[in-house]
DSSP file (Angstrom, degrees, kcal/mol; ACC not computed):
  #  RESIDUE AA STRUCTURE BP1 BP2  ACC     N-H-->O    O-->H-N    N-H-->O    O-->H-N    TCO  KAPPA ALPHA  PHI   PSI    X-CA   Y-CA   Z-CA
    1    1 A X              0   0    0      0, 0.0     2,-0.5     0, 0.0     0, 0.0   0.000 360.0 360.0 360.0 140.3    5.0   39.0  -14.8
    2    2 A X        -     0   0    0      0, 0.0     0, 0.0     0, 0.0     0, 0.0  -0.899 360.0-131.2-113.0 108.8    2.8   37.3  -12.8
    3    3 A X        -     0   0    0     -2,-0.5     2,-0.2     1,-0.1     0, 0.0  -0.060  18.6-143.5 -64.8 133.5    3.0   34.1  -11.2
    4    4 A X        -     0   0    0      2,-0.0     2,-0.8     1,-0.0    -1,-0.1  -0.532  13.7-125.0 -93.4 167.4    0.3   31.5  -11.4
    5    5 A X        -     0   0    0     -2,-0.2     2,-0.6     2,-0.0    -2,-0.0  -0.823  27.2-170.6-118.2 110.2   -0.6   29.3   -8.9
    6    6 A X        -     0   0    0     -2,-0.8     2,-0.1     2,-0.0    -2,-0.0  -0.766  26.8-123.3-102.7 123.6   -0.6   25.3   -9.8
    7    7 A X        -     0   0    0     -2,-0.6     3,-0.1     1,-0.2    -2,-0.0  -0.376  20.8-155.4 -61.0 150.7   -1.8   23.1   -7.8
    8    8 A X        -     0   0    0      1,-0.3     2,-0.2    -2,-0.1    -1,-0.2  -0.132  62.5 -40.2-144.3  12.5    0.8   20.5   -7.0
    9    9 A X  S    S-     0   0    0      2,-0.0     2,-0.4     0, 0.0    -1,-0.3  -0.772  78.5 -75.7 149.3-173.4   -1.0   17.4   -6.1
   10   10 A X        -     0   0    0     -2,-0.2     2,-0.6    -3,-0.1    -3,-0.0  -0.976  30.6-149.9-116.2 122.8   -4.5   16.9   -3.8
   11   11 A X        -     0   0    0     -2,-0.4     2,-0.2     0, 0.0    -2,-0.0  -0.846  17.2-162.3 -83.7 116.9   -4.6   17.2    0.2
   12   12 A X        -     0   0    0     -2,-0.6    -2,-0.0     1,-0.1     5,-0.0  -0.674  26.2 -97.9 -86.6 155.2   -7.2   15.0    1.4
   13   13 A X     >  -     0   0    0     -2,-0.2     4,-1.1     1,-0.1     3,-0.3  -0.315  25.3-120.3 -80.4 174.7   -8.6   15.5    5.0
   14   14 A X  H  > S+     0   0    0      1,-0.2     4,-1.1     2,-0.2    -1,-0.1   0.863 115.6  51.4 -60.8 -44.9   -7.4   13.5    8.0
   15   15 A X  H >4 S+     0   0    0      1,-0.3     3,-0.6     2,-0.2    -1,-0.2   0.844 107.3  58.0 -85.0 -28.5  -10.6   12.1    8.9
   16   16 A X  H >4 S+     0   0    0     -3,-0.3     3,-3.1     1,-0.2    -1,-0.3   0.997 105.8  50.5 -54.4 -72.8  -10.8   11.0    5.0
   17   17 A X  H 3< S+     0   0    0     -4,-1.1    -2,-0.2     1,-0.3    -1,-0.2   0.611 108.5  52.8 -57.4  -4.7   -7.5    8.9    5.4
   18   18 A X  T << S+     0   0    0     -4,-1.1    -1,-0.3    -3,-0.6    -2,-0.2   0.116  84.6 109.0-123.3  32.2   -8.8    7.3    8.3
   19   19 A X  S <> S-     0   0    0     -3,-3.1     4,-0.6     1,-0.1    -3,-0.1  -0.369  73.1-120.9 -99.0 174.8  -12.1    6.0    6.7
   20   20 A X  H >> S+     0   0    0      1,-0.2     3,-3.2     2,-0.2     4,-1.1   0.944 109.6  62.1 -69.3 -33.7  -12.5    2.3    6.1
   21   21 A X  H 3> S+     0   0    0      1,-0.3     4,-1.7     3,-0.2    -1,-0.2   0.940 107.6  55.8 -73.8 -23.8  -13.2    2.3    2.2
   22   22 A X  H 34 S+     0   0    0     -6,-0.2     4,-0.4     2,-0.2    -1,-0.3   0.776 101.8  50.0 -59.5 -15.8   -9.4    3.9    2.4
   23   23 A X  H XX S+     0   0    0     -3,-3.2     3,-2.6    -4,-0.6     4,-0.6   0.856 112.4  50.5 -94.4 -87.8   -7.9    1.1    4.3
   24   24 A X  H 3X S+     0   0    0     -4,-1.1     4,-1.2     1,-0.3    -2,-0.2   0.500 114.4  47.8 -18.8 -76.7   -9.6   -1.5    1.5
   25   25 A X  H 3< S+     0   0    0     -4,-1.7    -1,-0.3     1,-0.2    -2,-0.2   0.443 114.1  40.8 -43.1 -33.1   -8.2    0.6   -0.8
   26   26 A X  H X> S+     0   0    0     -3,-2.6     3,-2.1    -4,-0.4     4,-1.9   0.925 116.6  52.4 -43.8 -80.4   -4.5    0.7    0.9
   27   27 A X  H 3X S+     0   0    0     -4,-0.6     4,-0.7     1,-0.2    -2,-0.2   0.507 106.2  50.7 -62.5 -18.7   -4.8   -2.8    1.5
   28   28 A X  H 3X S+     0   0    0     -4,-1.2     4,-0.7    -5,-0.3    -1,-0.2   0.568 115.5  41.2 -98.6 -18.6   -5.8   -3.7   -2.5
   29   29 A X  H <> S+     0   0    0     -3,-2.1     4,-1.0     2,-0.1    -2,-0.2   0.515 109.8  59.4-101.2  -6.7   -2.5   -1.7   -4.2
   30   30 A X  H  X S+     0   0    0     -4,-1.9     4,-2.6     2,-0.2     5,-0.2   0.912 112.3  37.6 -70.9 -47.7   -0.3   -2.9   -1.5
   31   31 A X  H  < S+     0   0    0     -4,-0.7     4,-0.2    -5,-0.2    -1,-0.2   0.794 118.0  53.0 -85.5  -5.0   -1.2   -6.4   -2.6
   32   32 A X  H  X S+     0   0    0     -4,-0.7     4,-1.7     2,-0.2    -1,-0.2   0.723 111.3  42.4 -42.5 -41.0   -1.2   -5.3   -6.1
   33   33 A X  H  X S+     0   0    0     -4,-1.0     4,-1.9     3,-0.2    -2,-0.2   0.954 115.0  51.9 -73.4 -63.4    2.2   -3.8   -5.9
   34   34 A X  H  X S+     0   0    0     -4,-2.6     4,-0.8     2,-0.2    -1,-0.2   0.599 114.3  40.8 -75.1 -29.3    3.2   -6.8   -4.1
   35   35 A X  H  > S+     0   0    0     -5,-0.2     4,-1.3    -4,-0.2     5,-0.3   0.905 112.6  57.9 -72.9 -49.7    1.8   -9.5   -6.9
   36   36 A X  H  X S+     0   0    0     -4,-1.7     4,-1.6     1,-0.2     3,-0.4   0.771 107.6  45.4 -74.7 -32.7    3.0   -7.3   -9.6
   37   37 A X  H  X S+     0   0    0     -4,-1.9     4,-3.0     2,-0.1    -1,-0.2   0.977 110.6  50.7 -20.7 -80.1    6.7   -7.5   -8.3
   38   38 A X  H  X S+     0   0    0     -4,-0.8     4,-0.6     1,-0.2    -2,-0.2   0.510 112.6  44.9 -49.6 -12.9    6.8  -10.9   -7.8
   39   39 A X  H >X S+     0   0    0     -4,-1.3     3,-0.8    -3,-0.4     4,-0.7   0.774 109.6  57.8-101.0 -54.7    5.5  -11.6  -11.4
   40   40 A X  H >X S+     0   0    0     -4,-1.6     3,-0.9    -5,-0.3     4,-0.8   0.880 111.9  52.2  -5.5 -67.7    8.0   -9.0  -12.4
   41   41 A X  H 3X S+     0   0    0     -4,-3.0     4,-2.1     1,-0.2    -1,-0.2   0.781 106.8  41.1  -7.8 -83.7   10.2  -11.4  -10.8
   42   42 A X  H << S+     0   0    0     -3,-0.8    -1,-0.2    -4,-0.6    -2,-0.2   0.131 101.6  61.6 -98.3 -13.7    9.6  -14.1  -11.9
   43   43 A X  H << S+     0   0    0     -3,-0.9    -1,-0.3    -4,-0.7    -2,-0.2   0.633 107.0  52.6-103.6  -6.3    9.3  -13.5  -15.5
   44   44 A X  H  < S+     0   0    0     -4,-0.8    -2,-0.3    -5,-0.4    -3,-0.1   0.975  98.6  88.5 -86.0 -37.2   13.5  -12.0  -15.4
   45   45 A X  S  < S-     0   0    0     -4,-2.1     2,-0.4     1,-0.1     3,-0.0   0.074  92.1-107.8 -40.2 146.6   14.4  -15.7  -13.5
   46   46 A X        -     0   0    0      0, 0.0    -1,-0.1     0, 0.0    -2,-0.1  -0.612  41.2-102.6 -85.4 146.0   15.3  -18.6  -15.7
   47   47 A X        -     0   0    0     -2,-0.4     2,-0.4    -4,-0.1    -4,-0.0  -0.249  31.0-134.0 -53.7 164.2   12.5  -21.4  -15.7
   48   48 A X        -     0   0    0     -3,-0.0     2,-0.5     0, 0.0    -1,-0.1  -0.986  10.4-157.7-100.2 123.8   13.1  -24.2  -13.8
   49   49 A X    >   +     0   0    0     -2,-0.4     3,-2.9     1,-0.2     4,-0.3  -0.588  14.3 176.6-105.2  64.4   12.5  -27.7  -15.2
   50   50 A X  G >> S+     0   0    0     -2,-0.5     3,-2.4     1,-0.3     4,-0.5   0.788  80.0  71.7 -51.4 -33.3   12.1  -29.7  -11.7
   51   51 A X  G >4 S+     0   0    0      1,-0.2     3,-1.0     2,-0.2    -1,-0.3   0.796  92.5  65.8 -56.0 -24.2   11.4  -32.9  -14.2
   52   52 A X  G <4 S+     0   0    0     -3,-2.9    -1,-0.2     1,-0.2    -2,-0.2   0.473  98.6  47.0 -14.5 -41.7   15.4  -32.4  -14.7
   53   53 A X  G <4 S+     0   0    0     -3,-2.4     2,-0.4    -4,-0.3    -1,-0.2   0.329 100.1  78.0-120.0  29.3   16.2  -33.2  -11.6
   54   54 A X  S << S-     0   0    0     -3,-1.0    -1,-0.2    -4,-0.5     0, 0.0  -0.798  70.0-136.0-114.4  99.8   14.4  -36.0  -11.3
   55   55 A X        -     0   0    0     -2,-0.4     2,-0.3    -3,-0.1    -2,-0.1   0.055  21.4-163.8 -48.4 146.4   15.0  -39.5  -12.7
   56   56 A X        -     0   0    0      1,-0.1     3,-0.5     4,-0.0    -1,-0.0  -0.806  31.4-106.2-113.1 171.0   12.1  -41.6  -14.4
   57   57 A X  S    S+     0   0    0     -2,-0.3    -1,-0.1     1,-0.2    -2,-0.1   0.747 115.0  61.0 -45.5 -36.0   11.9  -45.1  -15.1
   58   58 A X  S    S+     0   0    0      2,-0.1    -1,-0.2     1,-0.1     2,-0.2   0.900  88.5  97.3 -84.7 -21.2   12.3  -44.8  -18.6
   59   59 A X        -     0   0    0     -3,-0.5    -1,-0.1     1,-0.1    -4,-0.0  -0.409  67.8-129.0 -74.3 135.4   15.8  -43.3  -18.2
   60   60 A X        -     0   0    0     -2,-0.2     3,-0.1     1,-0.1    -1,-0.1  -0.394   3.4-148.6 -96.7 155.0   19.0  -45.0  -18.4
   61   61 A X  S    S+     0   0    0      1,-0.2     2,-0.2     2,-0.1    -1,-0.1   0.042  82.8  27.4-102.3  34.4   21.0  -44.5  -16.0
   62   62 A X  S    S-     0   0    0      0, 0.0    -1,-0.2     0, 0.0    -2,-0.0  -0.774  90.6 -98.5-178.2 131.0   24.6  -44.9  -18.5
   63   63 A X        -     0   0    0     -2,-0.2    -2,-0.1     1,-0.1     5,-0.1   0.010  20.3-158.7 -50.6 142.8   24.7  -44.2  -22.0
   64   64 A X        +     0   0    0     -4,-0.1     2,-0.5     3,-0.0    -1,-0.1  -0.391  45.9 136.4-121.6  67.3   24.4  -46.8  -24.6
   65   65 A X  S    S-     0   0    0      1,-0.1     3,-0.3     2,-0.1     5,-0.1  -0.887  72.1-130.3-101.6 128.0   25.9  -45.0  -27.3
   66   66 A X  S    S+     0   0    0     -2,-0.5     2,-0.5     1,-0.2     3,-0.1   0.710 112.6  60.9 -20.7 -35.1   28.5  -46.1  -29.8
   67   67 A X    >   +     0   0    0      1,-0.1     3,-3.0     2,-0.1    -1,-0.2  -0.551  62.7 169.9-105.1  62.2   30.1  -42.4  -28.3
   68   68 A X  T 3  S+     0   0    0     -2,-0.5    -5,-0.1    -3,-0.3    -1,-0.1   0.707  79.0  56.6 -55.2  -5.6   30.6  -43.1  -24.7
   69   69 A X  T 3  S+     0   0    0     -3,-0.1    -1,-0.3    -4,-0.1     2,-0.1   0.709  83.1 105.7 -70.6 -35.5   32.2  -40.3  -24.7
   70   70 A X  S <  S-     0   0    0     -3,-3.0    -7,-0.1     1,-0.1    -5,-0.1  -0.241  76.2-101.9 -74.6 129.5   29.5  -37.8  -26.0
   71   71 A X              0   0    0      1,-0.2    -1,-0.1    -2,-0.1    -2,-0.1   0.029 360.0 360.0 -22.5 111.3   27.8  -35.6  -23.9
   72   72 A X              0   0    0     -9,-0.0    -1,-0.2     0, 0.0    -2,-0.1   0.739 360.0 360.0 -54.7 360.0   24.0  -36.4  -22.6
């Protein structure tokens, strides 16, 4: 039997990794990566309803219920 030879990924040259369009390039999946976490994120959190913790005018601030007991 004879063993083949597979290539195992691509070596680029030095002088390559150290051009500009590479750094743009770097620099555009790093802040991909970085968005695409954070949305990740964001979608496993539970929403937050900031109008919730805020009173309005129109809300009373003690039940007028028949149940003063009952929950809000």
């Amino acid at each position: 039997m004879t063993a083949a030879l597979i290539p195992a990924g691509l070596l680029f040259p030095e002088s390559l990794l150290h051009s500009q369009w590479f750094a743009v390039l770097a620099t555009f999946v790093a802040i991909n990566t970085v968005m695409y976490a954070a949305l990740a994120l964001a979608k496993i959190l539970p929403k937050l309803h900031p109008t919730e913790w805020i009173r309005t005018r129109n809300e009373r601030s003690e039940t007028r219920s028949i149940h003063p007991d009952a929950a809000d």
